[in-house]
C-alpha positions in Angstrom: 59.9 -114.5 133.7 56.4 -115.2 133.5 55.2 -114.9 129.9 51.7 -114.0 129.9 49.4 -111.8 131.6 49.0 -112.5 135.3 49.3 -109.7 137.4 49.7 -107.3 134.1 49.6 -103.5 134.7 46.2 -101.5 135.0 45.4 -99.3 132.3 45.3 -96.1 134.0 48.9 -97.1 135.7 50.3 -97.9 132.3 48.9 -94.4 130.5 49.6 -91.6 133.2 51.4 -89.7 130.9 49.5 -90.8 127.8 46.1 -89.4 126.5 44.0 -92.1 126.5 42.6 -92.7 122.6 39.8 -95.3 121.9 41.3 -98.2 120.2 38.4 -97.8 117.7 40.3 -94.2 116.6 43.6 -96.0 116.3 41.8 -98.6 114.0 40.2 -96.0 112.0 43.3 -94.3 110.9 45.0 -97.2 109.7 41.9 -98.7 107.7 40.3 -95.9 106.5 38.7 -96.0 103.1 41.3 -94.5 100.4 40.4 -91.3 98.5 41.2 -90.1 95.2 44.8 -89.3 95.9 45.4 -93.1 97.1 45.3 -94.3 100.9 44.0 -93.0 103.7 43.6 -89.3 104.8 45.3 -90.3 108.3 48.2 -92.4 106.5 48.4 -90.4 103.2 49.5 -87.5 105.9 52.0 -89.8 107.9 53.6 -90.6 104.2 53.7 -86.7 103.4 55.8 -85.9 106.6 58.2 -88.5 106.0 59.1 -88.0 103.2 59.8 -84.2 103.6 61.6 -85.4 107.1 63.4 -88.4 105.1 62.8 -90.5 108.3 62.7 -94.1 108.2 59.7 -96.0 108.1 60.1 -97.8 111.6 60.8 -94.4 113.6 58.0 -92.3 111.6 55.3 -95.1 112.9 54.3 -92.9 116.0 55.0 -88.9 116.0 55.5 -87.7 119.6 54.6 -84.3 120.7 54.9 -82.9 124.2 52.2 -81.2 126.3 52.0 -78.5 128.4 53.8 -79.9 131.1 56.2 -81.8 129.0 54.3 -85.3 129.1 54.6 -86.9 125.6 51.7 -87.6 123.5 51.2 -90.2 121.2 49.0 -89.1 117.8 47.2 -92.4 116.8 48.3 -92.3 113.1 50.7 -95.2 112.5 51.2 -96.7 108.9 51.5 -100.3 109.4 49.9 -102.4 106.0 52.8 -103.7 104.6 55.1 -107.0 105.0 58.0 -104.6 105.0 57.0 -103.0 108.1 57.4 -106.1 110.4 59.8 -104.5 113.0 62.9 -106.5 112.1 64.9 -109.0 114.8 68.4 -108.6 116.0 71.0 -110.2 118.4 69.6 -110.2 121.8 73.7 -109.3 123.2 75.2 -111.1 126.3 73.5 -108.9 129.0 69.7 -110.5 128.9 68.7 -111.7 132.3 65.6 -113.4 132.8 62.5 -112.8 135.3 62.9 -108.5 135.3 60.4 -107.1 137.3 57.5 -105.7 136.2 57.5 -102.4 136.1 56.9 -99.3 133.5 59.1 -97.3 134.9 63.0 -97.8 135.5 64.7 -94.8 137.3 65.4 -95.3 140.2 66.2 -92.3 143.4 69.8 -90.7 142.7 69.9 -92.1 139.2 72.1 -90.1 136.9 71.5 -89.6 132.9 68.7 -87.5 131.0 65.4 -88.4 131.6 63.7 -90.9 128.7 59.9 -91.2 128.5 59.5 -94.0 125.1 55.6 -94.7 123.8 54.0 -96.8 121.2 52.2 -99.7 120.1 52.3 -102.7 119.4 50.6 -103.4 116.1 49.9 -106.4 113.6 50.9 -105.9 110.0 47.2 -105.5 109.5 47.9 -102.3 111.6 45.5 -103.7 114.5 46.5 -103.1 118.5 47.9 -105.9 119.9 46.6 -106.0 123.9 48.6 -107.5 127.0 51.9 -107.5 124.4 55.0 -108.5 126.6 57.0 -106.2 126.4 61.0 -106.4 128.3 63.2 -103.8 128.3 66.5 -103.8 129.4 69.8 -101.2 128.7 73.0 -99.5 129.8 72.8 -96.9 132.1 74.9 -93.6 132.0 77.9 -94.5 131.7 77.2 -97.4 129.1 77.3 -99.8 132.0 75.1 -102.7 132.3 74.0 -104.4 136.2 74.5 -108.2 135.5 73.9 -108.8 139.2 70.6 -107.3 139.7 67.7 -105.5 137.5 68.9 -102.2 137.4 67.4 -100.9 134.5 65.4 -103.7 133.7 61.7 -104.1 133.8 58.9 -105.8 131.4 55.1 -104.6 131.0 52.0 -105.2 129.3 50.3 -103.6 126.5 47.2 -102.0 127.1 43.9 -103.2 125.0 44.8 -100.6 122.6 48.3 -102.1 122.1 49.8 -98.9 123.9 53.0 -99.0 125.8 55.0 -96.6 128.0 58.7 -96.8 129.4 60.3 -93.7 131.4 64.0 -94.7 131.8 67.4 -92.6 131.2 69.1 -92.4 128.0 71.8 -95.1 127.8 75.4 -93.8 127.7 78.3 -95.4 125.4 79.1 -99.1 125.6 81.9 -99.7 123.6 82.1 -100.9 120.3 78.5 -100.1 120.0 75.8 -96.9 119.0 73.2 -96.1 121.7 70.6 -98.1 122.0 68.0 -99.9 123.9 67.4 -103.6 124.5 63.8 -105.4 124.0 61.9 -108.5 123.5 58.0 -108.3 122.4 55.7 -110.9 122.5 52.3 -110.8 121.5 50.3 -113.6 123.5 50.8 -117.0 122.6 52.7 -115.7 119.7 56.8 -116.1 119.1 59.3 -114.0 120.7 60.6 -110.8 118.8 64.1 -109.6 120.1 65.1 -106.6 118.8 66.9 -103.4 119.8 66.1 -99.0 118.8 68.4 -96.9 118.3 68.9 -92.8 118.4 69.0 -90.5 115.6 71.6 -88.4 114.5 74.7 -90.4 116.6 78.0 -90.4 115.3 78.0 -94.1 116.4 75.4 -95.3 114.1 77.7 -95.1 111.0 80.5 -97.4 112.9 78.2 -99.6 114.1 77.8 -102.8 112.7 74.6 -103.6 114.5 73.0 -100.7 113.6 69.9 -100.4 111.3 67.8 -97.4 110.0 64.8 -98.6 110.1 64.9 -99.2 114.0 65.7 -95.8 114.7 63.2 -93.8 117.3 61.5 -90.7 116.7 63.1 -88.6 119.5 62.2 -84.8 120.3 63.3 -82.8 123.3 60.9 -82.6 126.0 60.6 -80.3 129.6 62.3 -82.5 131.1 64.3 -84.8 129.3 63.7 -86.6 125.6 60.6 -87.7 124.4 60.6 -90.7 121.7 57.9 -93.1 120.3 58.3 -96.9 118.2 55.8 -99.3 117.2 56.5 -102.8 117.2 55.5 -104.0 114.3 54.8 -107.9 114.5 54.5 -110.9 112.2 51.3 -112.6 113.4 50.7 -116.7 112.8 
């Protein structure tokens, strides 16, 4: 794979399903000056909803909403200032194949499995947008199977310059041994290689899993037509 930005994706190809927010707002949300009751109004509110909703930090980063024709859309309100947030690194598993197309979107014609649209951002720990972010995806389809021959549900893109990311895939099925979950490496330019994997709430898997962490865990909501779920990548930038 080619690890920078030639040939990356153009904004409005990248956001179809997206409504497109000014960087400038995403910024402001995350910096704003505190208030009386400590932090900012945008944050302070993010904080509040978690906590009622108990979930984890890394899947409460992006809230996900659908509109009227069941496109998701991403509220610009991520909370993102603190050392703990950097989205944590795990085992990059024995089904990695390099040089994935480049692509946002991995269904293909006659592909079974419920529809998966996943948005975010990619963020510093200063909760700035990171632009023209590499960002690889690969999974198991349906029936928890992965193609090791081709690049069947594999694809990479770029970030947009607000840091902004879209994938529309299927939900994985069942490998065994393991939770659901979807495969990923991000790399902010000229920056090191984060290689992680997110996971789905509320499967039975999770708590068998050894793999399995909280704090990687998606916001997912039902959509129109399929799931809708948001994660920001949270990285550690030298």
């Amino acid at each position: 794979m080619k690890w920078n930005r030639a040939g990356r994706l153009t904004r409005a190809r990248l956001l179809r399903a997206l409504v497109i927010l000014p960087a400038a707002y995403l910024v402001a949300a995350c910096t704003g000056k505190p208030d009386s009751a400590g932090g900012s109004p945008a944050s302070r509110a993010t904080r509040s909803s978690s906590a009622a909703s108990g979930t984890p930090r890394a899947s409460r980063d992006a809230t996900a909403t659908t509109g009227a024709a069941g496109a998701p859309v991403l509220q610009a309100t991520p909370e993102c200032v603190d050392a703990d947030d950097v989205t944590l690194a795990q085992t990059e598993g024995p089904y990695f194949t390099r040089n994935s197309p480049e692509r946002t979107s991995l269904l293909e014609p006659g592909m079974p499995g419920t529809r998966l649209v996943l948005t975010g951002y990619v963020l510093t720990t200063a909760c700035q947008p990171v632009a023209g972010a590499l960002l690889d995806f690969w999974q198991a389809d349906d029936a928890g199977q992965y193609d090791n021959r081709g690049y069947r549900l594999r694809g990479h893109q770029f970030s947009d310059d607000a840091g902004r990311y879209q994938l529309e895939t299927v939900m994985p099925g069942l490998y065994p041994g393991r939770t659901r979950h979807l495969h990923m490496k991000v790399q902010a330019p000229n920056q090191r290689v984060l290689t992680t994997q997110t996971y789905f709430p509320g499967e039975a898997r999770n708590r068998s899993d050894g793999t399995y962490r909280p704090e990687l865990v998606m916001d997912v909501q039902e959509a129109a037509d399929g799931s809708a779920a948001t994660f920001n990548f949270v990285l550690d930038m030298r």
